[in-house]
KEKE-478403 format. One line per field, with one value per residue (C-alpha): residue number from 1; residue in three letters; x, y, z. Coordinates in steps of 0.001 Angstrom, whole numbers. Example, Ala and Ser with C-alpha at 12.3 -4.5 7.8 and 13.67 -1.06 7.14 Angstrom:
% KEKE-478403
k <- c(1/2) $
r <- c(ALA/SER) $
u <- c(12300/13670) $
v <- c(-4500/-1060) $
w <- c(7800/7140) $
% end
This chain:
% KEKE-478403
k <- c(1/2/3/4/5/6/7/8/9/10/11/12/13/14/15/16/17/18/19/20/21/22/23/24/25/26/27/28/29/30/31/32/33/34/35/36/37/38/39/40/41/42/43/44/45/46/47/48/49/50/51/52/53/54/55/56/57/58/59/60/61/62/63/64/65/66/67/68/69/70/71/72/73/74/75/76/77/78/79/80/81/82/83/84/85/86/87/88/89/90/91/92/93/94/95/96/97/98/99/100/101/102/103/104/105/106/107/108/109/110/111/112/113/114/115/116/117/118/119/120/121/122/123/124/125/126/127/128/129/130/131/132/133/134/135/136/137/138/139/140/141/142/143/144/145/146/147/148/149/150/151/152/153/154/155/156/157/158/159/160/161/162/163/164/165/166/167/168/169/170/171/172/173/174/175/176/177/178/179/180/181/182/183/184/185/186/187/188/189/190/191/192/193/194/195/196/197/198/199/200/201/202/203/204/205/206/207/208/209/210/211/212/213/214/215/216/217/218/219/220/221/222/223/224/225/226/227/228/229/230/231/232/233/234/235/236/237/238/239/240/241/242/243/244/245/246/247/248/249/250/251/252/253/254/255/256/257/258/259/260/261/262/263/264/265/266/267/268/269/270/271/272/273/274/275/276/277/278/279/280/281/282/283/284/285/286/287/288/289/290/291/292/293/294/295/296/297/298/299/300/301/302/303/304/305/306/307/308/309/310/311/312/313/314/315/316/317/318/319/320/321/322/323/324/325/326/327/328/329/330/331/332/333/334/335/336/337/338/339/340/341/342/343/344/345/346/347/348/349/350/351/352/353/354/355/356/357/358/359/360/361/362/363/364/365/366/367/368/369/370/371/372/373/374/375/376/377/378/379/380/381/382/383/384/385/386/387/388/389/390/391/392/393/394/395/396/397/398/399/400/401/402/403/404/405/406/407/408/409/410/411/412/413/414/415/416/417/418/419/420/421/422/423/424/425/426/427/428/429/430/431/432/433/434/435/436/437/438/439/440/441/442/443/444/445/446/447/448/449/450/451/452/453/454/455/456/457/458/459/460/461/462/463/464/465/466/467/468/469/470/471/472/473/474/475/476/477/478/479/480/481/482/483/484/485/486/487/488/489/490/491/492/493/494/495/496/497/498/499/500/501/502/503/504) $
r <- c(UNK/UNK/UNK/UNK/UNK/UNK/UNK/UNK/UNK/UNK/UNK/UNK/UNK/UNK/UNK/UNK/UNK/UNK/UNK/UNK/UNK/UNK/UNK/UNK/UNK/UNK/UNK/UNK/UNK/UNK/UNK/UNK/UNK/UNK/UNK/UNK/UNK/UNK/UNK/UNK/UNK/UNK/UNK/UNK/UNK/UNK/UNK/UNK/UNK/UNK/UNK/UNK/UNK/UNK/UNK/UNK/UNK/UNK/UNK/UNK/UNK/UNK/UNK/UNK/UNK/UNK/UNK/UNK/UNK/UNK/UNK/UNK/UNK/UNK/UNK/UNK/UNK/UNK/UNK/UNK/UNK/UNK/UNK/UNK/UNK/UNK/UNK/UNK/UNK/UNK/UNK/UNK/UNK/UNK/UNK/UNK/UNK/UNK/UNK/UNK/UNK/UNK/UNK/UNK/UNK/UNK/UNK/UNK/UNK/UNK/UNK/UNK/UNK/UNK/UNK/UNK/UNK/UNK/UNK/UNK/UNK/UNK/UNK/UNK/UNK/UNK/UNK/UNK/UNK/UNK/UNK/UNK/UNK/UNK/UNK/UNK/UNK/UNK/UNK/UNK/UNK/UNK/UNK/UNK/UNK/UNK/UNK/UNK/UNK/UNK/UNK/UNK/UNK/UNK/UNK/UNK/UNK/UNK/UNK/UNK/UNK/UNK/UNK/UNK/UNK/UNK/UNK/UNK/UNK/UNK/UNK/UNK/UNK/UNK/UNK/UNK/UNK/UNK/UNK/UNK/UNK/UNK/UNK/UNK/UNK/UNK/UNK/UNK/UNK/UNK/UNK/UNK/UNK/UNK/UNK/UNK/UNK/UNK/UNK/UNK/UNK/UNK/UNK/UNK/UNK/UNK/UNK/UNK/UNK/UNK/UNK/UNK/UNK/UNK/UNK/UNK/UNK/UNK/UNK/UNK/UNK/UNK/UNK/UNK/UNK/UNK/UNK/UNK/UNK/UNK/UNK/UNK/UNK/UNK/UNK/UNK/UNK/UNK/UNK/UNK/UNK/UNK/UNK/UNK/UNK/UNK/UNK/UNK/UNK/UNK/UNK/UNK/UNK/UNK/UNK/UNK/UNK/UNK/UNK/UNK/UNK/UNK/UNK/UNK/UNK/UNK/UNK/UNK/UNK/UNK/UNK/UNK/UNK/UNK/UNK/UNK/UNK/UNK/UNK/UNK/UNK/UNK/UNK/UNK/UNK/UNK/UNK/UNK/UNK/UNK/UNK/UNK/UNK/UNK/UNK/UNK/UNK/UNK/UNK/UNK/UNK/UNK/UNK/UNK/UNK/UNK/UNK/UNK/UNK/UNK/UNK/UNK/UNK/UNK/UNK/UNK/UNK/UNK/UNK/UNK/UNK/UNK/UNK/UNK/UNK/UNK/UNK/UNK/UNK/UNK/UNK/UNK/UNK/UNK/UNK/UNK/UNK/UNK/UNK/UNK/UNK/UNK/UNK/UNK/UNK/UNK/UNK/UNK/UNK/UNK/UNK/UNK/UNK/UNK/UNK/UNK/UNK/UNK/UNK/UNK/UNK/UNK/UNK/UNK/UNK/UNK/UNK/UNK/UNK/UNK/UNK/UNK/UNK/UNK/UNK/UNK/UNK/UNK/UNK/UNK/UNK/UNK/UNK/UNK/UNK/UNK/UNK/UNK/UNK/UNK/UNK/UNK/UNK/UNK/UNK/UNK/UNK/UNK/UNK/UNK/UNK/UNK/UNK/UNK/UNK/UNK/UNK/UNK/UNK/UNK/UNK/UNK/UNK/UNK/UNK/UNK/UNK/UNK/UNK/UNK/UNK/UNK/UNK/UNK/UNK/UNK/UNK/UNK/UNK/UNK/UNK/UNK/UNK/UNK/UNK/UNK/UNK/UNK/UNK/UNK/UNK/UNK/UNK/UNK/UNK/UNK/UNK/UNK/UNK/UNK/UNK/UNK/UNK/UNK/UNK/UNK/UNK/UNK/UNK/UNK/UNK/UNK/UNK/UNK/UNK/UNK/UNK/UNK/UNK/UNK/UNK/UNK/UNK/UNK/UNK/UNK/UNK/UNK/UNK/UNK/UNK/UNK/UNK/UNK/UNK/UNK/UNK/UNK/UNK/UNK/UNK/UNK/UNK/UNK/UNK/UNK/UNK/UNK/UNK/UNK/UNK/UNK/UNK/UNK) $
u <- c(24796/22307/21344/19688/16195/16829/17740/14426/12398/13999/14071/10351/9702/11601/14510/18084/21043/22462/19031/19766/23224/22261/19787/22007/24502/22173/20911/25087/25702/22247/20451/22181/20101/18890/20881/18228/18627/15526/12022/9525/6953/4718/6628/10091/8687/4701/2747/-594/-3109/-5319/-9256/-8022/-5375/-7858/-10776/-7809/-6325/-10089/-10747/-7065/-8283/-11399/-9965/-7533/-7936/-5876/-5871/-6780/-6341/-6921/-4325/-5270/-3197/-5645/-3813/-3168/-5688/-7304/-6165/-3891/-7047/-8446/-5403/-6949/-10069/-7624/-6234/-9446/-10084/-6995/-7127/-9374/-11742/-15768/-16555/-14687/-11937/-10158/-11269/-10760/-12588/-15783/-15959/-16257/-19338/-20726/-20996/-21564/-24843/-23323/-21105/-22336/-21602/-23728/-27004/-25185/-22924/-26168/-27809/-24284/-24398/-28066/-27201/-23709/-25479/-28868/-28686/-28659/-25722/-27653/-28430/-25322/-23891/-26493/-24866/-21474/-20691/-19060/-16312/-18769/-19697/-15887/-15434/-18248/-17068/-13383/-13571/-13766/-16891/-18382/-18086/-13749/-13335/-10239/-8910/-10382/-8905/-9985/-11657/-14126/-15260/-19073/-17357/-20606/-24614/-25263/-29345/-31294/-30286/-27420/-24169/-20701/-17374/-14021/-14009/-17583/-16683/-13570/-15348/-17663/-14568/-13414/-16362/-16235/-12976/-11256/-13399/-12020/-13398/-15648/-16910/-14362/-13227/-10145/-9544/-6545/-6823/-3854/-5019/-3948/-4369/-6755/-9178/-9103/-12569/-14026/-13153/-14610/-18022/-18386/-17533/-20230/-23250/-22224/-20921/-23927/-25770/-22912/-22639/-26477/-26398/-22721/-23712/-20018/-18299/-15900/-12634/-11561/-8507/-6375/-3093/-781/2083/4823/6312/9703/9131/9853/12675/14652/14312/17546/18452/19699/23496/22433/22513/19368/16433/15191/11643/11787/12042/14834/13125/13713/11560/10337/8412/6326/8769/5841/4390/7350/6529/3801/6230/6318/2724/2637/4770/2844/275/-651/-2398/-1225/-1981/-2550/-4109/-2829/-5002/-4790/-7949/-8350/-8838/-12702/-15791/-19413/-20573/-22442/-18948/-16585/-17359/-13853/-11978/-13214/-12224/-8917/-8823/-9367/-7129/-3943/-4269/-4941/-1645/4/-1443/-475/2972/3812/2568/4813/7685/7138/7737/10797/11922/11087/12612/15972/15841/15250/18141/16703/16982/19294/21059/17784/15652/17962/17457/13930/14130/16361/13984/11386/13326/14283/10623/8099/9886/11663/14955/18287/22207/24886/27037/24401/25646/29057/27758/28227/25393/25604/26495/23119/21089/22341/21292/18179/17200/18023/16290/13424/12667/11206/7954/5884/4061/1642/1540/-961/128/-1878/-1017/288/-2484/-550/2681/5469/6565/7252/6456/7346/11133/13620/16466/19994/20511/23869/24829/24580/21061/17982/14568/11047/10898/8554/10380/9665/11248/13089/15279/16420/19019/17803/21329/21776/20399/20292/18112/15593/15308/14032/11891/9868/9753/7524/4385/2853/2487/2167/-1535/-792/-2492/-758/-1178/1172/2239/4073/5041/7525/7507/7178/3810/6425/6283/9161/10577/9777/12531/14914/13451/13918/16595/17808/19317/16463/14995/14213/15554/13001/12686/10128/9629/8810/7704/9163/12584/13977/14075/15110/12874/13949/11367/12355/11924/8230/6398/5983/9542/12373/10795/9961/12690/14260/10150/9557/7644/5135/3981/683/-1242/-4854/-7734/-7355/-10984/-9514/-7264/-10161/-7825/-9463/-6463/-8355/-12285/-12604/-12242/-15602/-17345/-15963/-18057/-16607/-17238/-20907) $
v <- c(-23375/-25354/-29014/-30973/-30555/-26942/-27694/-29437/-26598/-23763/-25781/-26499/-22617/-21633/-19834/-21101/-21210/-18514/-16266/-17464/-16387/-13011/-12122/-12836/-10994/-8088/-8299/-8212/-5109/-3193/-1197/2210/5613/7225/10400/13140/16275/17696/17462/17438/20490/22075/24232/21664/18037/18131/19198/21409/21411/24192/23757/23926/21331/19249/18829/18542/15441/14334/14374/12609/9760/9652/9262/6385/3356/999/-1628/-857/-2598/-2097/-4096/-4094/-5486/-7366/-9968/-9162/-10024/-7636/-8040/-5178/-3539/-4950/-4498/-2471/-4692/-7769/-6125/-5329/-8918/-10079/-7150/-9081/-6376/-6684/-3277/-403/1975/3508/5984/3330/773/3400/5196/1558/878/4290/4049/434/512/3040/153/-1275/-4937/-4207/-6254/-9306/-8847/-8438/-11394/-13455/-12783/-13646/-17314/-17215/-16278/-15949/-12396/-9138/-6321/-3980/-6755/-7849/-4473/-3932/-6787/-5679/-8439/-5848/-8359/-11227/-8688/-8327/-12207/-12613/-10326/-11267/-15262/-18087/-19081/-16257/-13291/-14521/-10535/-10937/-13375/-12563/-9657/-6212/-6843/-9396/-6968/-4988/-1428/699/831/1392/1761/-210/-3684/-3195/-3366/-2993/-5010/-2947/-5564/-4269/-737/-1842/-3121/479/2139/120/1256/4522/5309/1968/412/80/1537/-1436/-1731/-4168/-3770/-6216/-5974/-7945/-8733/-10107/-12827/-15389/-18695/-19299/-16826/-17135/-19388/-16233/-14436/-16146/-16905/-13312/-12231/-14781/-13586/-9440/-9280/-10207/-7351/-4882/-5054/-4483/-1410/86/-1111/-2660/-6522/-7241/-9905/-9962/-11999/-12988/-14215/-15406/-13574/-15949/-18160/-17495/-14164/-14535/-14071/-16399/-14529/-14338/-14212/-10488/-12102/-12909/-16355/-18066/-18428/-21933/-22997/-25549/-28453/-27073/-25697/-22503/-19668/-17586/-14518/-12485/-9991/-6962/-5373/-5527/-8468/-7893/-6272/-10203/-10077/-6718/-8231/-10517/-8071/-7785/-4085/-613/1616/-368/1660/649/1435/-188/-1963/-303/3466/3578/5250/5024/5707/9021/10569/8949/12189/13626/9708/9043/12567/12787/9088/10377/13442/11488/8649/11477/13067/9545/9090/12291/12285/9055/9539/12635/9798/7365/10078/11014/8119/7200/10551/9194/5341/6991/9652/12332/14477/17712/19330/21910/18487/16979/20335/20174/16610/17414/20526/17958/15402/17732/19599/17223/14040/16420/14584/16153/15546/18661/16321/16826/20406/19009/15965/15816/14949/11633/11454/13195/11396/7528/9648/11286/7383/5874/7977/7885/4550/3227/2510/5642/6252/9326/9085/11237/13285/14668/17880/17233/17445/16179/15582/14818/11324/9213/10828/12416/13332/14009/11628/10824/8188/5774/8030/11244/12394/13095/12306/11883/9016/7792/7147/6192/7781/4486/5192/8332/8683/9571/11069/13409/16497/17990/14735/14988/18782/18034/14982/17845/20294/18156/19662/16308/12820/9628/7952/5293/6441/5410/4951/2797/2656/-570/-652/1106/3090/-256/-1455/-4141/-5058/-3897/-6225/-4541/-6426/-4616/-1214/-2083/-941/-4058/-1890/68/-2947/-2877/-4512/-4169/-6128/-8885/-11345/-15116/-17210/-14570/-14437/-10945/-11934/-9327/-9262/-8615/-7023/-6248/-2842/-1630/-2119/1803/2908/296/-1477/1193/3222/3066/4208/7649/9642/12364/13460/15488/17179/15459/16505/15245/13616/11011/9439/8152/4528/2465/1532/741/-451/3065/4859/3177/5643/8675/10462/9386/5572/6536) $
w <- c(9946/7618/8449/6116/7721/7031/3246/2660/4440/2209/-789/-171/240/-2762/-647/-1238/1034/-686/212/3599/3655/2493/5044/7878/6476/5929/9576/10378/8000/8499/5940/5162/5237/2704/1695/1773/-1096/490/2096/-886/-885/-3204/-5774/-4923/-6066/-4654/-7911/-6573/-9108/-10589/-11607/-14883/-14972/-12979/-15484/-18003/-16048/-15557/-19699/-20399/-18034/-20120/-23286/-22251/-23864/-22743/-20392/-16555/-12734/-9624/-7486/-3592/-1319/1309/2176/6347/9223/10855/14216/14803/14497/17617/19825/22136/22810/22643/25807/27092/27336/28848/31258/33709/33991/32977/32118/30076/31586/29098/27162/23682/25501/26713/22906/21665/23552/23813/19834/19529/17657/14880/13491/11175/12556/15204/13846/13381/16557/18532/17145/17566/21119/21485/19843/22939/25539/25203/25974/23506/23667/25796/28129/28381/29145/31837/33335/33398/30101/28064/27981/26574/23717/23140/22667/20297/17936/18435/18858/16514/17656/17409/14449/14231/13706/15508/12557/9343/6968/6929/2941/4892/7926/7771/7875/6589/6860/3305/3591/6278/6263/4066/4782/2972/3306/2481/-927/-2082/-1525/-3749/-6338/-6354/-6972/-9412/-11524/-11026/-12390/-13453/-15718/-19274/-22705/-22455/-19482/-17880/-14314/-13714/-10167/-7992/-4475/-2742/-77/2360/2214/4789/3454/31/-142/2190/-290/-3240/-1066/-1136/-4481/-5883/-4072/-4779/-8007/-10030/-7996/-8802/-11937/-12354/-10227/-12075/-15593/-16154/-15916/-13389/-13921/-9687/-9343/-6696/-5018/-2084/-1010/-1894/593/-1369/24/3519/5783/8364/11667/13714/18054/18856/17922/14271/14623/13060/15395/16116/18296/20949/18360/16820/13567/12147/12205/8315/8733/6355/5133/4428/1624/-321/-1235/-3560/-5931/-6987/-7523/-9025/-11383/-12875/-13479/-17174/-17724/-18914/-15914/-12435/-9116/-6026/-2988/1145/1602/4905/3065/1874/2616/1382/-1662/-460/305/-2460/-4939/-4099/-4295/-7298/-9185/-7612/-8729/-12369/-11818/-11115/-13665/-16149/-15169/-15317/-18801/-20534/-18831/-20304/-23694/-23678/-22144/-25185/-27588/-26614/-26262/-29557/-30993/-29011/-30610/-33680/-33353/-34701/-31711/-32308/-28928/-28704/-28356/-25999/-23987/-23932/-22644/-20250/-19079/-18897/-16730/-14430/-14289/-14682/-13411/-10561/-11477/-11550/-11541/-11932/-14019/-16893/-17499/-18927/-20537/-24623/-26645/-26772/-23401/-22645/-24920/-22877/-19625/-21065/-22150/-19155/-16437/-19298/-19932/-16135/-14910/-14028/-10841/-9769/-6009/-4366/-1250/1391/3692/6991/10122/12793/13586/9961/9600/6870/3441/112/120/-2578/-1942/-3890/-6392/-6857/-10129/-8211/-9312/-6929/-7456/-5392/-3321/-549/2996/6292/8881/10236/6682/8127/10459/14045/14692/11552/12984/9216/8334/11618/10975/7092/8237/10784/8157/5754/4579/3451/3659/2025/1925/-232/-3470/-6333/-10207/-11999/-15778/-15899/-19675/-21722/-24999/-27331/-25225/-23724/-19557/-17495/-15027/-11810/-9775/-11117/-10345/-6570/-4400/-2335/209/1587/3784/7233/10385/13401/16962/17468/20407/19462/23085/25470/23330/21642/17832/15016/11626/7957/6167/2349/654/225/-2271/-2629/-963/-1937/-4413/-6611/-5836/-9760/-11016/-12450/-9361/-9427/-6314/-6509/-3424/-2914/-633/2859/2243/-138/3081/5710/6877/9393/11756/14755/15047/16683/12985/12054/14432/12119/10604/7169/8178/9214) $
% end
């Protein structure tokens, strides 16, 4: 199946024929659903927080001292973004019909890439926007925001776009409103803010441009020092792409075809991640300053949670290396386990001490995550669920509804009954008990990958993407689910969200 051209290519990527092997077998076999115990709600896996437990998760957080990131995956162009103007412009048409197309120019001067878009198309065409407009151009304002030769909105990442008028003349990228965050709730005892941004290639030196001229200026107006690092998503990472009969795909000069395999990914970057308690955050889900109050507290409130759940972790944990734990401790564990970590199995009720104790140890000693869940607006999807283990237990895990089965009536009715979803808002606590790093690749569940339809030069392709990085590949972590105000989610999926009033 292999030539020796092929060989060279995979070996060159890091992939070996074995990889190879095992992704075409996977597209062959599938990916099995996930066996759902129940829909996660407040009261049955969703934790809802008083004012009291709120300031208390608030203080923990501010007595932590150990070491702190904040990992953002911003590695993916922006130009899903665009997808309706991109079809604006291939439409043929000069002025705006559909509603998406009229909203973008009805609002055009309240983005805040307006200045520099207007003064971009006065160096194109010699004409401003409104001009422009007048002359039925809108398509001409399009292009010079979208093209290469003009703004190249259409090809940069999301971290590098103007999203917000700060004050008058100032403007804000998604990776300076980052780096605000970062100091207000991730910067250590010291003053240190280590952030991680996961890039591409191509923009890396964008990125590094940028971060020279603003970081001197915010750490003067925050008061702290920032360490921002950054990596690729690994080329070893990607999948071969297959025809609809699993055979591998090749391109008209015989070559075969790798594909980004999604945020799953990262959980190789993740990995090499060197702190105590990471956040992970989209770089797509930011505001400005003026309305990041309630961000920045819930921020607190669930790494406080995180923190005083694993401190509570380590010393049981130590209690059980130690064995000093008598069967009332091992009850109280258990009681914990099955309350706070929303973790059960019916085959603990007849296990014998010792028995308990391996079980108590093993479901113990994982990373942590606190996930932050936000109440259902529209219609349920993809979100916090409590799903079956291989050993029979259930715990919280984070699906998507393509890991349910459309035909398991039982599974659909669950999926509409959730109150909640996920908003990607997650602290990590990637250490154990002795202070040591776990090895997050083997907290990931292999077989909770995804198989979807792409088309490559007019021709039906299928995709591999591996587990994500917050469903499959940290399937084996710890979860906490806890409900956060809907005013901490505010994603920009499409240029339209900019015209919000929590983008303005």
């Amino acid at each position: 199946m292999l030539n020796e051209k092929d060989l060279e290519l995979i070996a060159k990527m890091g992939i070996s024929a074995q990889d190879i092997d095992g992704q075409i077998e996977r597209f062959k076999t599938g990916f099995p659903f996930l066996r759902i115990n129940s829909v996660a709600t407040p009261g049955n896996g969703i934790v809802v927080l008083n004012d009291e437990e709120v300031r208390n998760c608030v203080m923990a957080w501010g007595q932590f001292e150990g070491t702190i990131e904040k990992f953002v995956p911003a590695s993916g162009a922006a130009s899903r973004m665009f997808k309706n103007l991109f079809g604006f412009v291939s439409s043929g048409r000069n002025v705006p019909e559909t509603d998406f197309e009229k909203q973008f120019f009805a609002g055009i001067e309240s983005f805040a890439f307006y200045p520099a878009l207007n003064r971009t198309c006065i160096k194109l065409y010699g004409s401003d926007i409104h001009a422009l407009m007048q002359n039925e151009r809108h398509v001409d304002v399009v292009k010079a925001l979208l093209d290469a030769d003009g703004m190249n909105y259409g090809a940069l990442p999301k971290a590098l776009l103007q999203f917000h008028k700060i004050a008058t003349g100032v403007v804000h990228t998604p990776l300076e409103e980052h780096l605000e965050e970062g100091a207000q709730y991730a910067a250590d005892s010291e003053g240190m803010v280590n952030l991680h941004f996961t890039v591409s290639p191509e923009h890396k030196k964008e990125f590094e441009k940028l971060l020279a001229t603003k970081l001197p200026i915010m750490e003067g107006v925050w008061g702290v020092k920032y360490n921002v690092t950054m990596s690729e998503q690994r080329a070893s990472t990607n999948t071969i792409a297959v025809n609809t009969d699993n055979t591998p795909y090749r391109d008209e000069n015989g070559e075969l075809l790798f594909r980004p395999a999604g945020h799953g990914a990262l959980i190789e970057n993740l990995n090499e991640r060197d702190a105590d308690v990471i956040f992970i955050k989209n770089i797509d889900n930011v505001v400005p300053s003026k309305l990041r109050n309630v961000t920045t507290r819930y921020k607190r409130v669930l790494a406080g949670y995180l923190v005083t759940v694993q401190k509570k972790v380590a010393e049981y944990l130590n209690a059980l290396e130690a064995k000093t734990v008598d069967a009332d401790g091992l009850k109280e564990m258990l009681s914990f386990v099955e309350s706070v970590l929303c973790t059960k199995c019916d085959e603990t009720a007849t296990m014998d001490n010792d028995a308990l104790a391996n079980y108590l140890h093993g479901k113990l000693n994982r990373p942590i995550r606190v996930c932050g869940m936000v109440r259902n607006e529209g219609e349920p999807g993809g979100g916090p669920y409590l799903t079956y283990n291989a050993d029979g237990s259930y715990s919280p895990q984070i699906l998507e509804a393509a890991q349910i089965d459309e035909n398991d009536e039982q599974a659909v009715a669950l999926m509409k009954s959730g109150t909640h979803f996920n908003p990607v808002d997650l602290v990590c606590y990637i250490k154990d008990y002795k202070g040591e790093k776990f090895n997050l690749k083997q907290y990931v569940d292999y077989n909770t990958g995804l198989i979807s339809l792409k088309s490559k030069n007019g021709v039906e392709i299928k995709a591999l993407e591996l587990p994500g990085l917050w469903n499959g590949s940290m399937s084996d972590w710890n979860t906490i689910f806890i409900e956060v105000p809907a005013e901490t989610f505010n994603p920009v999926k499409t240029v339209n969200d900019l015209l919000r009033k929590q983008h303005q």
